[in-house]
C-alpha positions as CSV (number, residue, x, y, z in Angstrom):
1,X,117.6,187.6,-51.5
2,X,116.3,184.3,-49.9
3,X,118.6,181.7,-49.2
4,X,118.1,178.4,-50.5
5,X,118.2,176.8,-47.2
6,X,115.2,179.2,-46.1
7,X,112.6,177.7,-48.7
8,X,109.7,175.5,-47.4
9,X,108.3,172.6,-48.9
10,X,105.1,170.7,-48.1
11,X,104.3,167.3,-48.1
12,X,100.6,166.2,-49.1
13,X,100.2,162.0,-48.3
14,X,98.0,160.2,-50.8
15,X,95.9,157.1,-50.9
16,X,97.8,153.9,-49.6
17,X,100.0,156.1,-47.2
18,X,98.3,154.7,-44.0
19,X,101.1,153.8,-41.9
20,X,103.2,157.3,-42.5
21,X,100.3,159.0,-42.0
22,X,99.8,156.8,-38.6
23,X,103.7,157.4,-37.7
24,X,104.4,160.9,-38.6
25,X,100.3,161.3,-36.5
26,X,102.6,159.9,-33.5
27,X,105.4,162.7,-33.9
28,X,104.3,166.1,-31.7
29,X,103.6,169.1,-33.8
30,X,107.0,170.8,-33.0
31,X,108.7,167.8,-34.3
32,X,107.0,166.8,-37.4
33,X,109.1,168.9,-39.7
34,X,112.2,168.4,-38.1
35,X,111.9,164.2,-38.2
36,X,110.7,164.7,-41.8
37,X,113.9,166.4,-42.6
38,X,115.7,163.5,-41.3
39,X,113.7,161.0,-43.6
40,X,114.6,162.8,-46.4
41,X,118.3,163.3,-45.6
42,X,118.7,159.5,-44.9
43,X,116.8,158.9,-47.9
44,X,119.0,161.2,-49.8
45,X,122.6,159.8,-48.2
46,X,121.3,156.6,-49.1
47,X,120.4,157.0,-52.6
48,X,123.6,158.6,-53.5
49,X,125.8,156.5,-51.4
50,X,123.9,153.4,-53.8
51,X,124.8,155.5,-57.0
52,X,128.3,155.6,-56.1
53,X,128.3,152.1,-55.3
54,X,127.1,151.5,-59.0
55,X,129.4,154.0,-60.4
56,X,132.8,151.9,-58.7
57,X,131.5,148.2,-59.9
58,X,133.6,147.3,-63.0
59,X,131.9,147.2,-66.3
């Protein structure tokens, strides 16, 4: 059984995406993947580190 961790994703840049595509252009090919997995994970943290935020302010 494949493990979760295992799966792949890809990631297709659309129209208006000019300066990703320019920085993640900069990144060599053997670290591409790796510094988009670090996006993501500080975009993650972040997200749910502001919904718990929310969650603790007093109604």
């Amino acid at each position: 059984m494949e493990q979760k961790w295992e799966k792949r994703y890809g990631l297709h840049l659309k129209q208006g995406d000019q300066e990703l595509y320019e920085w993640l252009d900069d990144i060599p090919d053997f670290n591409r993947s790796e510094a988009i997995r670090n996006l993501l994970l500080f975009a993650c943290r972040a997200i749910l580190n502001k919904k718990q935020q929310v969650q603790s302010w007093p109604n």
